[in-house]
OpenMM code with the backbone's topology and positions (N, CA, C; nanometers):
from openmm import Vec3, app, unit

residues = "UNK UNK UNK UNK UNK UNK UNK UNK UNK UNK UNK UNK UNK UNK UNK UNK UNK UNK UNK UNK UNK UNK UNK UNK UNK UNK UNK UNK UNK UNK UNK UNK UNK UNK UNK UNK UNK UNK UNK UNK UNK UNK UNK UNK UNK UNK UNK UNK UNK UNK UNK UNK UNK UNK UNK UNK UNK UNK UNK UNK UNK UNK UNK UNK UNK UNK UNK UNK UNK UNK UNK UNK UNK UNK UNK UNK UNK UNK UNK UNK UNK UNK UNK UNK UNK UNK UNK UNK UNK UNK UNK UNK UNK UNK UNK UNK UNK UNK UNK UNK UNK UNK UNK UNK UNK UNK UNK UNK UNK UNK UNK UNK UNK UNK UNK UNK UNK UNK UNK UNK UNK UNK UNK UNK UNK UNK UNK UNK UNK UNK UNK UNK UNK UNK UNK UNK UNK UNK UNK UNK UNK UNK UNK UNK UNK UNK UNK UNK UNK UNK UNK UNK UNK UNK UNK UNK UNK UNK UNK UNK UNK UNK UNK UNK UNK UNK UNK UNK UNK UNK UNK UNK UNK UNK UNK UNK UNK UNK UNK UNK".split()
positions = [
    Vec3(6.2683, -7.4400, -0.8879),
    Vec3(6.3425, -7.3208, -0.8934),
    Vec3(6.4012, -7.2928, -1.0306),
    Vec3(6.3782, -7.3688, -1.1150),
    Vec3(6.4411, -7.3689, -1.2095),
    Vec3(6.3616, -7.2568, -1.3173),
    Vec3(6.2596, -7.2474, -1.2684),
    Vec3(6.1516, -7.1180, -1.3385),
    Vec3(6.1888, -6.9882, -1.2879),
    Vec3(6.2651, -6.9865, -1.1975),
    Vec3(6.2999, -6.8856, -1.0720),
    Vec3(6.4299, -6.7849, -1.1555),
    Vec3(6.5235, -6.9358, -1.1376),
    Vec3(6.6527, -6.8910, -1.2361),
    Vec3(6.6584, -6.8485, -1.3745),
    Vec3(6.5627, -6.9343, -1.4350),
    Vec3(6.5228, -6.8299, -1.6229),
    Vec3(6.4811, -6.7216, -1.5576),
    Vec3(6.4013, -6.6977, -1.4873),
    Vec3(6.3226, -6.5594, -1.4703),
    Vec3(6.4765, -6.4192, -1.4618),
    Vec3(6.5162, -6.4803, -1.3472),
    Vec3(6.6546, -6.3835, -1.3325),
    Vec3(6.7397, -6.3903, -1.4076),
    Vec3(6.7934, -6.4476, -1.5155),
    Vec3(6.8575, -6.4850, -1.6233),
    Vec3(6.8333, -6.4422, -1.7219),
    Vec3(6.6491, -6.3920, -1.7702),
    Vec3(6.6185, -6.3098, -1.8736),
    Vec3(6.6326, -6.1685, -1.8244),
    Vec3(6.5958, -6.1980, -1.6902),
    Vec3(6.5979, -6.0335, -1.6389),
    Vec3(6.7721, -5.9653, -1.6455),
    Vec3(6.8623, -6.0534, -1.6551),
    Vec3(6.9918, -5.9910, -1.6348),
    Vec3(6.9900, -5.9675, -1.7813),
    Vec3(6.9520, -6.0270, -1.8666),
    Vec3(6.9826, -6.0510, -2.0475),
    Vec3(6.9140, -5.9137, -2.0889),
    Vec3(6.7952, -5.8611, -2.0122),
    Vec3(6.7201, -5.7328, -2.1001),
    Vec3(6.8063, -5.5930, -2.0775),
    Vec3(6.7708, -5.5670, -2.2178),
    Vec3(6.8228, -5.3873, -2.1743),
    Vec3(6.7633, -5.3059, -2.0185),
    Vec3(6.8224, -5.2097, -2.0009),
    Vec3(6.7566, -5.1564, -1.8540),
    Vec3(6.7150, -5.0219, -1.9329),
    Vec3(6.6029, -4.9423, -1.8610),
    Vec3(6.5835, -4.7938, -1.8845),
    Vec3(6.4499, -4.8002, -1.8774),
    Vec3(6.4031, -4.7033, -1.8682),
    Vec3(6.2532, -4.6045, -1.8576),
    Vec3(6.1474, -4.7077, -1.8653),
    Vec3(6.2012, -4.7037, -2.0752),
    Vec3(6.0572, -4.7557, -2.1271),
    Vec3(6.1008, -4.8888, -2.1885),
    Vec3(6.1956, -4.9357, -2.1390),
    Vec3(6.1894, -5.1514, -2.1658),
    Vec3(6.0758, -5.2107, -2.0931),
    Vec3(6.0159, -5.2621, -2.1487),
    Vec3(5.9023, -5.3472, -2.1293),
    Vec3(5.9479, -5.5318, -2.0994),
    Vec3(5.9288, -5.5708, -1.9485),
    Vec3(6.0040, -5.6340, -1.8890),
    Vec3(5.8135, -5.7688, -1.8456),
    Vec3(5.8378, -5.8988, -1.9569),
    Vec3(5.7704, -5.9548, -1.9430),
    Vec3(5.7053, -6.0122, -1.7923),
    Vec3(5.7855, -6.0579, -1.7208),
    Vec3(5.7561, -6.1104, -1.5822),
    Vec3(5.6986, -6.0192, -1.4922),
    Vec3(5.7200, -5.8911, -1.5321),
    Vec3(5.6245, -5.7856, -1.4484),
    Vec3(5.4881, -5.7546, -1.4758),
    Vec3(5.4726, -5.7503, -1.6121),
    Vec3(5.3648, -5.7746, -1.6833),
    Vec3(5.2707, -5.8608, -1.6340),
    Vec3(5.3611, -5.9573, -1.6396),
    Vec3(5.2387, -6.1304, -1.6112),
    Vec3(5.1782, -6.0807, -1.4784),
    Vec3(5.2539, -6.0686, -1.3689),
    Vec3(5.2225, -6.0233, -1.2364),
    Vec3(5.1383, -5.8916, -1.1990),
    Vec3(5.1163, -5.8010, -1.3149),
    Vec3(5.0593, -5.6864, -1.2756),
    Vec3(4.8990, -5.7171, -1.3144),
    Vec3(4.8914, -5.8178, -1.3989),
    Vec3(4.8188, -5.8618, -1.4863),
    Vec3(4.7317, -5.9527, -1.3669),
    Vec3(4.7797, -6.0356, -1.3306),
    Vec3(4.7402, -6.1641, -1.1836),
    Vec3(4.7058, -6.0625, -1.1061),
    Vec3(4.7672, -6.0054, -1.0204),
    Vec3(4.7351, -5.9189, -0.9754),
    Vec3(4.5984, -5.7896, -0.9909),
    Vec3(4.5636, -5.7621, -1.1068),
    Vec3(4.4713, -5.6664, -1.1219),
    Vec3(4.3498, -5.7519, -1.1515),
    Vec3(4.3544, -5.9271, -1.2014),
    Vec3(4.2325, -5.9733, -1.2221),
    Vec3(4.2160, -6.0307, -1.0775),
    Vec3(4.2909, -6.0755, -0.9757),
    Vec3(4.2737, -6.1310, -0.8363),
    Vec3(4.1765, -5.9572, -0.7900),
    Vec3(4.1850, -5.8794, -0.8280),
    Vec3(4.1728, -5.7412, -0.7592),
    Vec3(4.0407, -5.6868, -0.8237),
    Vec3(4.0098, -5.6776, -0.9541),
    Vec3(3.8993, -5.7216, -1.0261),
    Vec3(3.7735, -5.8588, -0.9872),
    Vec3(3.8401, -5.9376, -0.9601),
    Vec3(3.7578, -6.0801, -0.8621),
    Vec3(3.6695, -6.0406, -0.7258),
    Vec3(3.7848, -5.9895, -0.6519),
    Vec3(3.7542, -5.9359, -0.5302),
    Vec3(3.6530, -5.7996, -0.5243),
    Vec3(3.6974, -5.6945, -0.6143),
    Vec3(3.5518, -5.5515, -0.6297),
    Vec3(3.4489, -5.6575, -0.6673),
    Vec3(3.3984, -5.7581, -0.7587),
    Vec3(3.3272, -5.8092, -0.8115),
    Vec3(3.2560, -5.8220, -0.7225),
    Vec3(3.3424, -5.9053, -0.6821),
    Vec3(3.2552, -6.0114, -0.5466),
    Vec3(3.1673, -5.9538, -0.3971),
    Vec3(3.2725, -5.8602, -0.3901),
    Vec3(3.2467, -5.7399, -0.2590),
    Vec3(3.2258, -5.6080, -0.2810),
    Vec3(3.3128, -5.5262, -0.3431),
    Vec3(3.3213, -5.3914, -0.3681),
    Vec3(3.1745, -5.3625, -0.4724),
    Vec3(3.1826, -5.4277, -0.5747),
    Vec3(3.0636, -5.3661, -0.6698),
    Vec3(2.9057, -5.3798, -0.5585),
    Vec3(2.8730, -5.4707, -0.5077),
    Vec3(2.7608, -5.4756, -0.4694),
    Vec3(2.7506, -5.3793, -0.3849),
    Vec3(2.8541, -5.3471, -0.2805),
    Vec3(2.8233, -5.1994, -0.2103),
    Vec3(2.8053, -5.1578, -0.2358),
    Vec3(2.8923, -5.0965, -0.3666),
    Vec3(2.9138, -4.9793, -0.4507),
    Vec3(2.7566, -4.9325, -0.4949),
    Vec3(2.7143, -5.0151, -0.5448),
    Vec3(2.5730, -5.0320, -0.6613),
    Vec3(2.4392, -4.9915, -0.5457),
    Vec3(2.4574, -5.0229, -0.4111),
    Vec3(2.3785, -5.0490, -0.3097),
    Vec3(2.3730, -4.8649, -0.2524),
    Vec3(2.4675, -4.8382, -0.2749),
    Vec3(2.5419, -4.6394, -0.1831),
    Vec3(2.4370, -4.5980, -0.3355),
    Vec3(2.4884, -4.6154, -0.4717),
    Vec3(2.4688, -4.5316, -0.5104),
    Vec3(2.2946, -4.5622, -0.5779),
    Vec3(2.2349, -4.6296, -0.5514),
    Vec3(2.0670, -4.6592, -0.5277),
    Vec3(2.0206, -4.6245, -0.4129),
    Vec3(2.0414, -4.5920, -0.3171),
    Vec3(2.0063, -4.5565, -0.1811),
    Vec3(2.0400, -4.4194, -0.2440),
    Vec3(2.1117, -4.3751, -0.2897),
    Vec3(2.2050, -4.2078, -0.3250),
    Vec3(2.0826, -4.1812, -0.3902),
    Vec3(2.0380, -4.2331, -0.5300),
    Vec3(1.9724, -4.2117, -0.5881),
    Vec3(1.7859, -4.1840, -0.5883),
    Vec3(1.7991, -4.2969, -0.4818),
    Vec3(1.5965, -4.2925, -0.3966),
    Vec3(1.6367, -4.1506, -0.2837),
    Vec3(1.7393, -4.0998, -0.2552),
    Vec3(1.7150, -3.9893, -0.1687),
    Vec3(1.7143, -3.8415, -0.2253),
    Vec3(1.8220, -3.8835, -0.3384),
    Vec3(1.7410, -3.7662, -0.4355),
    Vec3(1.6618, -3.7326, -0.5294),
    Vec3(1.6024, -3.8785, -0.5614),
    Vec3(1.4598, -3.8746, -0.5913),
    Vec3(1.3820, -3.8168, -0.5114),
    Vec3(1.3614, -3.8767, -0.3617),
    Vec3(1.2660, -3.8184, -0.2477),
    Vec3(1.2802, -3.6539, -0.2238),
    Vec3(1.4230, -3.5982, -0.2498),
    Vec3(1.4412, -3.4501, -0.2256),
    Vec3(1.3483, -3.3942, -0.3601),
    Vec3(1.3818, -3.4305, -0.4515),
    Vec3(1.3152, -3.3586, -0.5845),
    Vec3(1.1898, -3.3831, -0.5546),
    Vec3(1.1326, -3.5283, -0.5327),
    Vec3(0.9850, -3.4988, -0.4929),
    Vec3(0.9206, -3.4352, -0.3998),
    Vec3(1.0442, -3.4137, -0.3004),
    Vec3(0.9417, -3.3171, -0.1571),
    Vec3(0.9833, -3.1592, -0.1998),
    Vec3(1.0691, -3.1561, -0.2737),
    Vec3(1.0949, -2.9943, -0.3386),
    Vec3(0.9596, -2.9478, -0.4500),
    Vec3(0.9445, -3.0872, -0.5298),
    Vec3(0.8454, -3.0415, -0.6273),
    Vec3(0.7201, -3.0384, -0.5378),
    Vec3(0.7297, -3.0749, -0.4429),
    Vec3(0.5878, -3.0768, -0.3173),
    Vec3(0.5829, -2.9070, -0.2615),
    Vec3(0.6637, -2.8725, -0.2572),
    Vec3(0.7057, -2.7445, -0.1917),
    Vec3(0.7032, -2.6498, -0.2633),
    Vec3(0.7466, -2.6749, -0.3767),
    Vec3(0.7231, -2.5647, -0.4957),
    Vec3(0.5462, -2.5366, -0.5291),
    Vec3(0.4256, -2.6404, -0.5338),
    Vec3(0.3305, -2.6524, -0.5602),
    Vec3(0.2416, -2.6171, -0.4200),
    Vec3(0.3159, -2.6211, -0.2725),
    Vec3(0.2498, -2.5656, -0.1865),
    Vec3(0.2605, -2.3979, -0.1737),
    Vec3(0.4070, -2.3965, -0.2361),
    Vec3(0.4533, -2.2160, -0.2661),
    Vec3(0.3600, -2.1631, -0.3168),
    Vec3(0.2880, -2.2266, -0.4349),
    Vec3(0.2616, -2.1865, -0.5723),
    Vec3(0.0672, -2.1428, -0.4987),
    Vec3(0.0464, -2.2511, -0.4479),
    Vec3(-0.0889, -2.2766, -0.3837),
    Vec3(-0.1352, -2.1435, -0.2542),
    Vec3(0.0129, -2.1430, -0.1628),
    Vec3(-0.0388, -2.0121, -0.0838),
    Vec3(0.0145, -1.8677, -0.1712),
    Vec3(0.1110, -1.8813, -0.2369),
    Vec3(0.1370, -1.7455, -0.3437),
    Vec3(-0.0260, -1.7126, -0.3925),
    Vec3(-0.0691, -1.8111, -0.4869),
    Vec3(-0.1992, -1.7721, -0.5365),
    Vec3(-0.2931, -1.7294, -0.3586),
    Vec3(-0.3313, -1.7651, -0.2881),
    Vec3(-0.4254, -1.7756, -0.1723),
    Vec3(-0.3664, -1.6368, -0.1069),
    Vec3(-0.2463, -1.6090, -0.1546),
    Vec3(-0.1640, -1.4072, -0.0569),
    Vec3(-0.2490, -1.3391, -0.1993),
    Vec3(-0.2064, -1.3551, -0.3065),
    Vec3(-0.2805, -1.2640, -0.4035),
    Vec3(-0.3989, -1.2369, -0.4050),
    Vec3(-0.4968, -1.3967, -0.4103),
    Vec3(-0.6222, -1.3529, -0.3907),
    Vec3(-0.6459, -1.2416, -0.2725),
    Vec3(-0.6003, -1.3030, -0.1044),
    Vec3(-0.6193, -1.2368, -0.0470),
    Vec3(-0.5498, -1.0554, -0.0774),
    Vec3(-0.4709, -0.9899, -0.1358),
    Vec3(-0.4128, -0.9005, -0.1375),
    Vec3(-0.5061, -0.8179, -0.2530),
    Vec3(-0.5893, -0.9133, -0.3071),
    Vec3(-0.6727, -0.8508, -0.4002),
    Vec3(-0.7587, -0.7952, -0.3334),
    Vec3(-0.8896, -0.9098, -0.2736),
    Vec3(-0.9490, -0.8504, -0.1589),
    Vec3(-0.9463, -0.7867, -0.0795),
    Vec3(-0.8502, -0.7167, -0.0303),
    Vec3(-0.7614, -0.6031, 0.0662),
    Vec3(-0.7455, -0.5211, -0.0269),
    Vec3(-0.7249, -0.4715, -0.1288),
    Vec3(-0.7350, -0.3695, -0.2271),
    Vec3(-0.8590, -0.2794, -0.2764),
    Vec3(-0.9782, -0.4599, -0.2799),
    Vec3(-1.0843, -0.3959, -0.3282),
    Vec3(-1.1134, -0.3425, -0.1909),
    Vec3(-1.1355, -0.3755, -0.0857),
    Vec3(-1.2198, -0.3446, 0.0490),
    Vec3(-1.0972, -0.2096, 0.0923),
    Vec3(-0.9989, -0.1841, 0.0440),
    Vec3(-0.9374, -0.0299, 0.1029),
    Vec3(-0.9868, 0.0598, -0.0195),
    Vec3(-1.0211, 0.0107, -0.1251),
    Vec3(-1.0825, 0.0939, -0.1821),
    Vec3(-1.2208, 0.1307, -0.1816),
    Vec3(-1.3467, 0.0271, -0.1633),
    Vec3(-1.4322, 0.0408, -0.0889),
    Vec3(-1.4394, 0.0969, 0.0348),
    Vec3(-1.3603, 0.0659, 0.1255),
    Vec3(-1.3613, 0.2088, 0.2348),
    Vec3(-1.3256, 0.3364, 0.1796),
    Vec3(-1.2226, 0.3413, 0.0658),
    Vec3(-1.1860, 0.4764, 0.0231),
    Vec3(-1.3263, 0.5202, -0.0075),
    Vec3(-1.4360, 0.4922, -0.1008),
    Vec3(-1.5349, 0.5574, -0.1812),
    Vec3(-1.6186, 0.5238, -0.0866),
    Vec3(-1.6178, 0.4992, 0.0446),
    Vec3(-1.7149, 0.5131, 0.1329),
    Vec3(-1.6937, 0.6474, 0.2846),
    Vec3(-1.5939, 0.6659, 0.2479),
    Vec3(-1.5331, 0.7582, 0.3255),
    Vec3(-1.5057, 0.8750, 0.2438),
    Vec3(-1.5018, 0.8917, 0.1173),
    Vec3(-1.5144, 0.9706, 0.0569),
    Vec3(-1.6830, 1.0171, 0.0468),
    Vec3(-1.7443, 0.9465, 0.0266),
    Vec3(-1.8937, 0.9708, 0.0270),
    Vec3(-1.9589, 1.0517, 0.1817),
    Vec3(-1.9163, 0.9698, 0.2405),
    Vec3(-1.9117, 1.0422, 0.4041),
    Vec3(-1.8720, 1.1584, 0.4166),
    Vec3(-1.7856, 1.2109, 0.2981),
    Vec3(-1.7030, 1.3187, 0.3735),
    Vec3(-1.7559, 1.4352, 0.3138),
    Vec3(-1.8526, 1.3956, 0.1985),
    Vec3(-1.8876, 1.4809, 0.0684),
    Vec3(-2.0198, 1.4885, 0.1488),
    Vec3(-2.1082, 1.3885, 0.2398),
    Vec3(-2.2323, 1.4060, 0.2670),
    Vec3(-2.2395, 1.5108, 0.4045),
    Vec3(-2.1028, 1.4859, 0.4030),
    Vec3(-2.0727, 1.5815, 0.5591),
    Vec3(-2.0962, 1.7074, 0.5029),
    Vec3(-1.9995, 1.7430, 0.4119),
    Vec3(-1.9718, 1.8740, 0.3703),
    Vec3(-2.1232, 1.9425, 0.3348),
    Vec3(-2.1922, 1.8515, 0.2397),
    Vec3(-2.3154, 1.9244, 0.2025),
    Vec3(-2.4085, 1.9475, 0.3420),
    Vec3(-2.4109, 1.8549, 0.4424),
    Vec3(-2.4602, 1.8564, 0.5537),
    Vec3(-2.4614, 2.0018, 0.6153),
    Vec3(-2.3112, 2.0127, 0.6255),
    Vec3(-2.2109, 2.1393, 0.6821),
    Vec3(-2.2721, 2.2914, 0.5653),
    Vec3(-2.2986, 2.2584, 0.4618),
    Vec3(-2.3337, 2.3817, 0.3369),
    Vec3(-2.4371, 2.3755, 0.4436),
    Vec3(-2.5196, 2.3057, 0.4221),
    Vec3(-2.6835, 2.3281, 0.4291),
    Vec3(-2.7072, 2.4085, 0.5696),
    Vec3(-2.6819, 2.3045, 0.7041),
    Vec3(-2.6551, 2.4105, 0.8181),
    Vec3(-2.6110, 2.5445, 0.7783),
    Vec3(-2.4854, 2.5216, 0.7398),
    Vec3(-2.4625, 2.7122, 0.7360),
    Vec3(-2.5496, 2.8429, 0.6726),
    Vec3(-2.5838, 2.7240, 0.5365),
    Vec3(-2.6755, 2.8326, 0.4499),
    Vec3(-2.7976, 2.8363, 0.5694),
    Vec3(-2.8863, 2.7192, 0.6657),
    Vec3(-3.0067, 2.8150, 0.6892),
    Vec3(-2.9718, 2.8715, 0.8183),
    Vec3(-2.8568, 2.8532, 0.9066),
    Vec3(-2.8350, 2.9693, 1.0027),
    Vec3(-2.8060, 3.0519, 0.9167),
    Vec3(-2.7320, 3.0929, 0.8396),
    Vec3(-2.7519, 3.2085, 0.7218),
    Vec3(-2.8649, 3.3170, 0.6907),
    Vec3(-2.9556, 3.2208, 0.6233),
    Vec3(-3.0982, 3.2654, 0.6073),
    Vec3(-3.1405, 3.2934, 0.7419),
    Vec3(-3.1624, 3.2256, 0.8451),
    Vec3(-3.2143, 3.2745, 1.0030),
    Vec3(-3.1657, 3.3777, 1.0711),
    Vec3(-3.0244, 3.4256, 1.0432),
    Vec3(-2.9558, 3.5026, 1.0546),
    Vec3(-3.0280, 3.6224, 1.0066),
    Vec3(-2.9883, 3.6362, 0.9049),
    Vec3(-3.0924, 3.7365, 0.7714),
    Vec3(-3.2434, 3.7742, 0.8206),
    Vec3(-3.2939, 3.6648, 0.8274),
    Vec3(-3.4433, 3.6826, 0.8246),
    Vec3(-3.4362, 3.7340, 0.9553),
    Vec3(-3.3790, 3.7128, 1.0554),
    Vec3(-3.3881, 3.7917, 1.2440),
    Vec3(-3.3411, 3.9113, 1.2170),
    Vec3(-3.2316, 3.9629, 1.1241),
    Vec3(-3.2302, 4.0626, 1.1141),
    Vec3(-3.2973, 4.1827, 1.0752),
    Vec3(-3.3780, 4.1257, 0.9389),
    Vec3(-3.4897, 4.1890, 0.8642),
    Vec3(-3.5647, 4.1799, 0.9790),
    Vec3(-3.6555, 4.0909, 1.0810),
    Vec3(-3.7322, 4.1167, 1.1550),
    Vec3(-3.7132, 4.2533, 1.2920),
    Vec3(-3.5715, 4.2373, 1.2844),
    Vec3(-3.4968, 4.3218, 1.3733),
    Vec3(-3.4920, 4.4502, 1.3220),
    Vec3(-3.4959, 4.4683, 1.2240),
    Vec3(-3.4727, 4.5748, 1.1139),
    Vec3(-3.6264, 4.6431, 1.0915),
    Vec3(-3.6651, 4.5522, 1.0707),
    Vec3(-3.8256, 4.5945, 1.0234),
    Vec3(-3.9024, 4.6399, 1.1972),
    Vec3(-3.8800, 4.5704, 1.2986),
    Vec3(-3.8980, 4.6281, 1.4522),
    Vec3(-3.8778, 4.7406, 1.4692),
    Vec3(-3.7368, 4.7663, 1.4687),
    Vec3(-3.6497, 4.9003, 1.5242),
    Vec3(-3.7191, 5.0096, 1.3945),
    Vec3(-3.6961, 4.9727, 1.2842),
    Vec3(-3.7920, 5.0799, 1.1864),
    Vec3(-3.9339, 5.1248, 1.2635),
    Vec3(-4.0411, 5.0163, 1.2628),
    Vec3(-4.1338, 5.0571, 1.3271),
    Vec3(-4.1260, 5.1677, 1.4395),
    Vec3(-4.0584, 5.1177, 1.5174),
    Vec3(-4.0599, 5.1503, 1.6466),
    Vec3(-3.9981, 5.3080, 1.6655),
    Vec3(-3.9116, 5.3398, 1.5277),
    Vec3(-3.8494, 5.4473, 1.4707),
    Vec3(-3.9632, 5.5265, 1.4651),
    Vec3(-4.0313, 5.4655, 1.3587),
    Vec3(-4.1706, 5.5530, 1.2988),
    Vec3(-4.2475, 5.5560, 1.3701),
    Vec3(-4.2793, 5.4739, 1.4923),
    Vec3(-4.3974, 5.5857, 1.6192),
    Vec3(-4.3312, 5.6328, 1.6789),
    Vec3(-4.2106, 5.6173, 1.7045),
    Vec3(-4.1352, 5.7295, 1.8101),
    Vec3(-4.1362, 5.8867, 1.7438),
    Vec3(-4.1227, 5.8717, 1.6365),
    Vec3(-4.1469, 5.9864, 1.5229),
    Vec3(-4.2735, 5.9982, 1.5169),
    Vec3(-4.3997, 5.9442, 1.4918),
    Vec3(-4.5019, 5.9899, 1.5314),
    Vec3(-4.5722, 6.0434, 1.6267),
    Vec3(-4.4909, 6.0074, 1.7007),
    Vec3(-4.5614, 6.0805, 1.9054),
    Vec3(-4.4934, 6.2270, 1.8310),
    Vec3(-4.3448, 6.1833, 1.8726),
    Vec3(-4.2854, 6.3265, 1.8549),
    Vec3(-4.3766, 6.4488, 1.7732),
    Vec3(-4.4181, 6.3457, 1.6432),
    Vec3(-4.4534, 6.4476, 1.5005),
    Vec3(-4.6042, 6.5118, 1.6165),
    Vec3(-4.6888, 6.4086, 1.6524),
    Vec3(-4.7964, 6.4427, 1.7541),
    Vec3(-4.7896, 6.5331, 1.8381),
    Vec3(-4.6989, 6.5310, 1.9153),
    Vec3(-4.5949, 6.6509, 2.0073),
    Vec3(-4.5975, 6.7434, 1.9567),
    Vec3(-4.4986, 6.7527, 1.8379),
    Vec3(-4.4967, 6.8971, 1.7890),
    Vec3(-4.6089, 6.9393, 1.7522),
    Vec3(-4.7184, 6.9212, 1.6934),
    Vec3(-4.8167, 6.9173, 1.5865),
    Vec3(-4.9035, 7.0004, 1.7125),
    Vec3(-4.9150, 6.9523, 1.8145),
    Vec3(-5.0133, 7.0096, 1.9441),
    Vec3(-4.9270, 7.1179, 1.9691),
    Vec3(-4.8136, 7.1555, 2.0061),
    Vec3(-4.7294, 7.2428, 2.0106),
    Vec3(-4.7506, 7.3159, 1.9562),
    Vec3(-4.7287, 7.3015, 1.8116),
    Vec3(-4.7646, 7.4221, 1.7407),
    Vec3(-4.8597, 7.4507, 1.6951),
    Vec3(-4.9893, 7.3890, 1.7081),
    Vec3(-5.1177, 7.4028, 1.7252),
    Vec3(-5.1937, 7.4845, 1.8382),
    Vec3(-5.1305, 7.4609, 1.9496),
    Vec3(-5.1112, 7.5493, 2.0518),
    Vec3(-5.0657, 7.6544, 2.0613),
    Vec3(-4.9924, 7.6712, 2.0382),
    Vec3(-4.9537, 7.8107, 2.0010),
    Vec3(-5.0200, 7.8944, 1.8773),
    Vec3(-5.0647, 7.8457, 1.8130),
    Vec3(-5.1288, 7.8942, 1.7086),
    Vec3(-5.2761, 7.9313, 1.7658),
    Vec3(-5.3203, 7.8463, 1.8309),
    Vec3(-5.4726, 7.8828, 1.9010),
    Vec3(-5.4911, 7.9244, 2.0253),
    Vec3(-5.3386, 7.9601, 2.0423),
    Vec3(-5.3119, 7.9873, 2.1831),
    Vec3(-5.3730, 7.9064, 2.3386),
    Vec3(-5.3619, 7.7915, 2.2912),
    Vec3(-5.3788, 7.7166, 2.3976),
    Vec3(-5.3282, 7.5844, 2.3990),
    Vec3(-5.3266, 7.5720, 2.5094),
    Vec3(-5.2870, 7.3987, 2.4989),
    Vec3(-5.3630, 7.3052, 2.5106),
    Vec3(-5.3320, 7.2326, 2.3814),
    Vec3(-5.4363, 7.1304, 2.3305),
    Vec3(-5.3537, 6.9955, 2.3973),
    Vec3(-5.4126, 6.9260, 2.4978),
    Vec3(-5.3615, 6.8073, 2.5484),
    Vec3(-5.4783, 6.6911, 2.5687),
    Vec3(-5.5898, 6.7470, 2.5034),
    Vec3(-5.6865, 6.6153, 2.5376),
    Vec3(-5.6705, 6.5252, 2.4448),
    Vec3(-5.7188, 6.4167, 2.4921),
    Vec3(-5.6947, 6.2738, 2.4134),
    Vec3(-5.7366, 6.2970, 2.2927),
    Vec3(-5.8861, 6.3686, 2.2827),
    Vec3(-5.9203, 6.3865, 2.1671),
    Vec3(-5.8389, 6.4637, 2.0335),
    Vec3(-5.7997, 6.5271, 2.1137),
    Vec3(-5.6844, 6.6633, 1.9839),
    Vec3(-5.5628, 6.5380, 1.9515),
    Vec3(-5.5409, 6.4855, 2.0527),
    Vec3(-5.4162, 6.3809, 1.9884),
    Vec3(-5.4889, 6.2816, 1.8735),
    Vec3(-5.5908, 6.2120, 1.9214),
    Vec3(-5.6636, 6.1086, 1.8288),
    Vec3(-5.6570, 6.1763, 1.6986),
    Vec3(-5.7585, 6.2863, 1.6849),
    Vec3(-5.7567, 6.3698, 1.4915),
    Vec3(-5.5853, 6.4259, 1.4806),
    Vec3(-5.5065, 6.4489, 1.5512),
    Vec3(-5.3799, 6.4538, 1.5179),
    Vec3(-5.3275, 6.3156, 1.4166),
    Vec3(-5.3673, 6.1861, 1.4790),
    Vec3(-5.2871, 6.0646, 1.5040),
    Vec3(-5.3890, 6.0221, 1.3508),
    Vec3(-5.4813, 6.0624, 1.3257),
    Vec3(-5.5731, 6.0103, 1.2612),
    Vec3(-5.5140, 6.0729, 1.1309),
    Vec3(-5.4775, 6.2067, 1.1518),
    Vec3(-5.4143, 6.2945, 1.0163),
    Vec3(-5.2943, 6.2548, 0.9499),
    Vec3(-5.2450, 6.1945, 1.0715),
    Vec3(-5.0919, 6.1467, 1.0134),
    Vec3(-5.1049, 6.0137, 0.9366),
    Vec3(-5.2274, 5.9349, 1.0016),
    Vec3(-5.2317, 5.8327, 0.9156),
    Vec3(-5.2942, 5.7964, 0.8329),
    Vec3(-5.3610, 5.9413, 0.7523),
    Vec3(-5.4253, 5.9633, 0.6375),
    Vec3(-5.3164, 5.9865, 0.4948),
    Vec3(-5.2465, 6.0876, 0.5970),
    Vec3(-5.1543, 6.1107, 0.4884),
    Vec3(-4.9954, 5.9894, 0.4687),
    Vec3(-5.0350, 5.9015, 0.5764),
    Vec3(-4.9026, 5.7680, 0.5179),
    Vec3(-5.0063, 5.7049, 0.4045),
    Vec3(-5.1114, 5.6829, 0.4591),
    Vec3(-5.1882, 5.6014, 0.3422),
    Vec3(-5.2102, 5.6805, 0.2214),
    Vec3(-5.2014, 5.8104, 0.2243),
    Vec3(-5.2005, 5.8521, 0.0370),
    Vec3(-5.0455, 5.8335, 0.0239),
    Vec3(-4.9207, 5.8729, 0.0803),
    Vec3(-4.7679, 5.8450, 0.0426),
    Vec3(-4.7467, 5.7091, 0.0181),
    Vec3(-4.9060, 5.6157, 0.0633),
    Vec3(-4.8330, 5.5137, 0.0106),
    Vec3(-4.9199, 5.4674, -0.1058),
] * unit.nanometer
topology = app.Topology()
chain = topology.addChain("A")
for resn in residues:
    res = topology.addResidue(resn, chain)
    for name in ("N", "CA", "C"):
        topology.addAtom(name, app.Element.getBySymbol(name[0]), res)
């Protein structure tokens, strides 16, 4: 005890306050932090070292299954483009195939119209050129008609035999062939 009593004997002898620096506390904070230092050594560090290597292989493994993920991104990104290319060219290939269709229609559609057009036309001219005819002997009987008519009367008789019509019919179509 006699180490006990210096101890309290220097401790009554020192100044007191804040910042006196008081040896026997020292020694003890000192024992104390290497007993405490001993002990992390012994126990604490190897955990410690063990969390943060296990810490470290798991975010290794994240970065490697991210850089895995980034390169499968990268792999179907390219495989949507290609495909989005191909879907571009083939809507545009339907475009200039449906455009072609629509242009072969149309001329299709000209062409029908122009020859009901022309058939149109040409039935008419035939229609035209009929009803003319048919104009010009109706006008020829008539012209025949009168022609005996007033031939008849002129010779005072009536001329109705086939024959007086025939040199009638024959006269008229002497004189289309010099008018024409």
């Amino acid at each position: 005890m006699p180490v006990l009593s210096l101890l309290l004997q220097a401790a009554e002898e020192m100044p007191k306050g804040p910042f006196t620096i008081n040896p026997g506390v020292s020694f003890w904070t000192l024992v104390i932090f290497g007993v405490l230092m001993a002990a992390l050594a012994w126990k604490g560090w190897p955990a410690l070292l063990k969390a943060v290597e296990e810490r470290e292989k798991r975010i290794a493994a994240q970065i490697e299954a991210a850089e895995k993920a980034n390169q499968d991104a990268q792999r179907v990104l390219a495989d949507y483009q290609q495909k989005l290319a191909a879907a571009k060219g083939e809507a545009q290939d339907l475009l200039a195939a449906g455009r072609a269709a629509g242009e072969k229609l149309r001329e299709d559609i000209m062409a029908r119209a122009r020859a009901e057009h022309e058939e149109l036309i040409d039935r008419a001219r035939r229609e035209i050129a009929a009803e003319r005819e048919k104009a010009v002997a109706e006008l020829r009987r008539e012209a025949v008609e009168l022609s005996l008519a007033a031939a008849g009367k002129v010779i005072e008789r009536n001329l109705d035999t086939e024959a007086d019509r025939r040199m009638v019919q024959e006269y008229l179509n002497s004189l289309k062939v010099t008018q024409s």
